[in-house]
N, C-alpha and C positions, 0 to 999 in steps of 0.2 A: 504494500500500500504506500503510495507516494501522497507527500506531506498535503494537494493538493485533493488527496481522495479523503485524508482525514476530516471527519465530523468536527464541528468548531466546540473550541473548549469550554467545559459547562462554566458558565459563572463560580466565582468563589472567591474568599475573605479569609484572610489567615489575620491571628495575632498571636503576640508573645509576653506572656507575663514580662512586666517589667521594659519595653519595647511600645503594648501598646498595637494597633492594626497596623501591617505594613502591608508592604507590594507583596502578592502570591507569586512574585517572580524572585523575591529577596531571599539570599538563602536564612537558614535560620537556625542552622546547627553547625559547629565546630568540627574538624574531622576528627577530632578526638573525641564524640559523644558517643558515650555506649549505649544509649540507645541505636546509634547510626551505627557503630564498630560493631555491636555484639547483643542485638535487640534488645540491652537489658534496661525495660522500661516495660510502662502500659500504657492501653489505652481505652476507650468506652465511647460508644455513640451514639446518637440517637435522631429523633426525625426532630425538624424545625417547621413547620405551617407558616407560611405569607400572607396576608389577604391583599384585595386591592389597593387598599388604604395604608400599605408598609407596615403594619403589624403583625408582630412575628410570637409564633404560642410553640414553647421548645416540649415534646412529649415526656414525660417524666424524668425531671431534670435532676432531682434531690435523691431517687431509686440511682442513675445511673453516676451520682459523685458518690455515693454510698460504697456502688461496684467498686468502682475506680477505688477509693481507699484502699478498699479491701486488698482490693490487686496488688495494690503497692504494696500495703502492711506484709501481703505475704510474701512479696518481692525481697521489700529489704528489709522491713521490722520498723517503719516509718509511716507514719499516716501523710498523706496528700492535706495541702490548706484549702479547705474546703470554700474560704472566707476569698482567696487568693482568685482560687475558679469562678465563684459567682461573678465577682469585679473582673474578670478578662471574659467570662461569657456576656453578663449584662452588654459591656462596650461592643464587642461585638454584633450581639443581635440587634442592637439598636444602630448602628450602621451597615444592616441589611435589610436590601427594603425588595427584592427580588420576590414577584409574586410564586407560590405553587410550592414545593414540597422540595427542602433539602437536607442535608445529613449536615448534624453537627456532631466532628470527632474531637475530643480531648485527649492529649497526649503527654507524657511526663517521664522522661526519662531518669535514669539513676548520677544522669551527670558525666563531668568528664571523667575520661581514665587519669587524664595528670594532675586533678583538684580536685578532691573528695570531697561529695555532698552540696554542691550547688547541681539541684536538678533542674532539669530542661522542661516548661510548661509551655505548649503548643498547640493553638486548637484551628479547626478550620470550619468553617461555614461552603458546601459544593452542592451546588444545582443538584437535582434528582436527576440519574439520567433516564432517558426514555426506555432502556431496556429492562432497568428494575422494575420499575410502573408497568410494566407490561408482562412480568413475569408476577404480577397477582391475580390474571386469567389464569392460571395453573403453568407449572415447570414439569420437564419430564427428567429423573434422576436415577443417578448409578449407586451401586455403594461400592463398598473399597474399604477396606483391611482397613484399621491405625495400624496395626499389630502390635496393640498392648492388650491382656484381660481385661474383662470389665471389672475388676478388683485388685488393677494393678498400682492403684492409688491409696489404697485403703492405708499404706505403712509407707509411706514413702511422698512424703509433703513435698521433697527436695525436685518432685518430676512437677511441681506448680500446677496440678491439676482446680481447676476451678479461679482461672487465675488470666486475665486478659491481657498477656503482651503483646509488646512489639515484636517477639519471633513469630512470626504470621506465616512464614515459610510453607513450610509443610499443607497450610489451607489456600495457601495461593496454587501452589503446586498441583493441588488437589482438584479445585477446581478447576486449571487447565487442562487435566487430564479429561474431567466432565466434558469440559469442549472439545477435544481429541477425539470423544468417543461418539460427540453429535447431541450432548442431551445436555440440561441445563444446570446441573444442581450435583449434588454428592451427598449422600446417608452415611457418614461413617461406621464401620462396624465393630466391633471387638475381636481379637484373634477366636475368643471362644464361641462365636454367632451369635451376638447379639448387638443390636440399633445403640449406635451411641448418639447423635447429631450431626448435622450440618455444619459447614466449615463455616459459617455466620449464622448460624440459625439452629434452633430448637425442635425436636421431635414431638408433634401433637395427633395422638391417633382417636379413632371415635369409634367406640362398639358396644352396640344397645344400651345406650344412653351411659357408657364410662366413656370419661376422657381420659387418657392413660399417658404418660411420658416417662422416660428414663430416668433415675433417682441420678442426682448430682456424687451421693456417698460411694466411692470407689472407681467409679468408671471414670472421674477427672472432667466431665464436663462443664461446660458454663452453665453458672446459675441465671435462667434465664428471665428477665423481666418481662419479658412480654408474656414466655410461658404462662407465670405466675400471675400477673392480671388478669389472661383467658380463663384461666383456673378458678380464680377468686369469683368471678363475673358470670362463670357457666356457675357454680355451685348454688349460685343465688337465683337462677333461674332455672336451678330443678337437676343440676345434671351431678353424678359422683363422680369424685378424680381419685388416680390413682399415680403412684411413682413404683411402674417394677421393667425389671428388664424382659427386652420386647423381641421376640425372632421375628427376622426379616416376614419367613412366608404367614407371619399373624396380618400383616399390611395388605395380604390379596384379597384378605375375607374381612376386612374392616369398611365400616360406613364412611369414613371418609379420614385422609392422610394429609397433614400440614407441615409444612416448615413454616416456623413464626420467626420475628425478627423483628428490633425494633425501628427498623429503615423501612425494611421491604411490606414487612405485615404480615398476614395468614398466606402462604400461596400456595394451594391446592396441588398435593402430587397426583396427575392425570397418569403417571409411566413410571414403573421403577426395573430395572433391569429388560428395556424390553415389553413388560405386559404392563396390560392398560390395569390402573386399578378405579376401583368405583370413588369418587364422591360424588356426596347428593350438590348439587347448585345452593337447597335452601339451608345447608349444612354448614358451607363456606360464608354464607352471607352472616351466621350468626357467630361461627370461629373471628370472623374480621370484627365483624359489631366486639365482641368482646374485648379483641386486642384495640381497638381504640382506632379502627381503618373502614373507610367507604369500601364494600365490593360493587 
């Protein structure tokens, strides 16, 4: 693809604690940032809403600096300033006025390797782009080995299970493999056969009225907030949840299969390896009503 066939770049606002909004062409890390040298850092994101009028409503903003702490405390035994992020979000969202739906990422590194403890705070405000918005019609998805147990986390905190860095490797990876293969999306699974999640997203299954998802304890996955509000919002409208581990072939015979996420939303898996699986239309319309999304 020549630079002429490339789609134009989506809008976007970066700032930097302490810096303040700069140019999204400015660079804004040292080559000595480990987060940049050796991903050791985190991050957490979520959706931001426009209206016509340049008012901007960020989706659960207090649940996703909560993550981010967390991430960090387990990173290096250090809480995130929570006080720090409000003040470089506020600024921010108030100097975007771009109507329609984009992602705001928060990012914090552990700092340089040759000056201990000045971390790196980085957030960016990017258009939504059109393929995500269009991949809440439904995605068609592969799965794919981690190749850890789903209890390979249970003694071993040092493997950062449940924990949102900057090593994204592995889920970038993953997903181009999805692309490789012609379909949209990737089910992680456990060496031992069982549904872990999506390399940005949550496992949400439906069968006679349980909503069911993978337990966070041992298998290392993210704690997910979207999950957890769908959860919260079905129970109150009649339905029972459950957290157990899930074999692939339970998804053939289920009412209806989501990946949630707090960007993209509920998006229906239509394919998984190949076979069509079922959901119902008026099934996704209340998975999205619950996660907080128009279908």
């Amino acid at each position: 693809m020549t630079s002429k066939d490339q789609p134009p770049a989506p809008a976007q606002l970066v700032a930097v604690h302490g810096r303040g909004i700069v140019s999204s062409k400015k660079h804004v890390a040292t080559a000595d940032d480990l987060g940049f040298t050796r991903g050791d850092g985190v991050f957490d994101a979520t959706r931001v809403r426009t209206g016509s009028d340049g008012i901007s409503t960020i989706d659960n903003l207090e649940a996703h600096l909560a993550r981010l702490d967390q991430s960090f405390l387990r990173l290096t035994g250090e809480h995130v300033d929570r006080d720090f992020w409000r003040e470089l979000v506020d600024e921010a969202v108030d100097a975007w006025s771009h109507p329609g739906e984009a992602v705001l990422k928060l990012m914090q590194t552990s700092g340089l390797e040759s000056v201990q403890g000045i971390p790196l705070l980085v957030l960016s405000i990017t258009q939504m782009s059109e393929a995500s918005l269009a991949q809440r019609a439904g995605i068609r998805v592969t799965t794919l080995d981690r190749g850890t147990a789903s209890d390979a986390h249970l003694d071993a905190p040092w493997l950062l299970g449940n924990v949102k860095t900057l090593s994204y490797a592995v889920n970038m990876a993953a997903k181009r493999e999805a692309h490789r293969r012609g379909v949209d999306d990737v089910l992680f699974t456990s060496s031992d056969g069982y549904c872990l999640e999506g390399p940005t997203a949550a496992l949400v299954v439906a069968k006679d009225g349980v909503l069911t998802t993978t337990p966070v304890e041992g298998t290392g996955i993210l704690d997910s907030i979207t999950q957890k509000q769908v959860f919260a919002k079905a129970e109150k409208d009649g339905w029972r949840t459950e957290y157990r581990l899930i074999r692939p072939k339970e998804l053939a015979k289920a009412d209806g299969v989501w990946l949630v996420s707090s960007v993209r939303g509920a998006a229906p898996v239509l394919e998984l390896d190949g076979r069509e699986l079922t959901t119902e239309a008026k099934l996704t319309k209340k998975i999205c009503k619950y996660a907080g999304f128009k279908n």
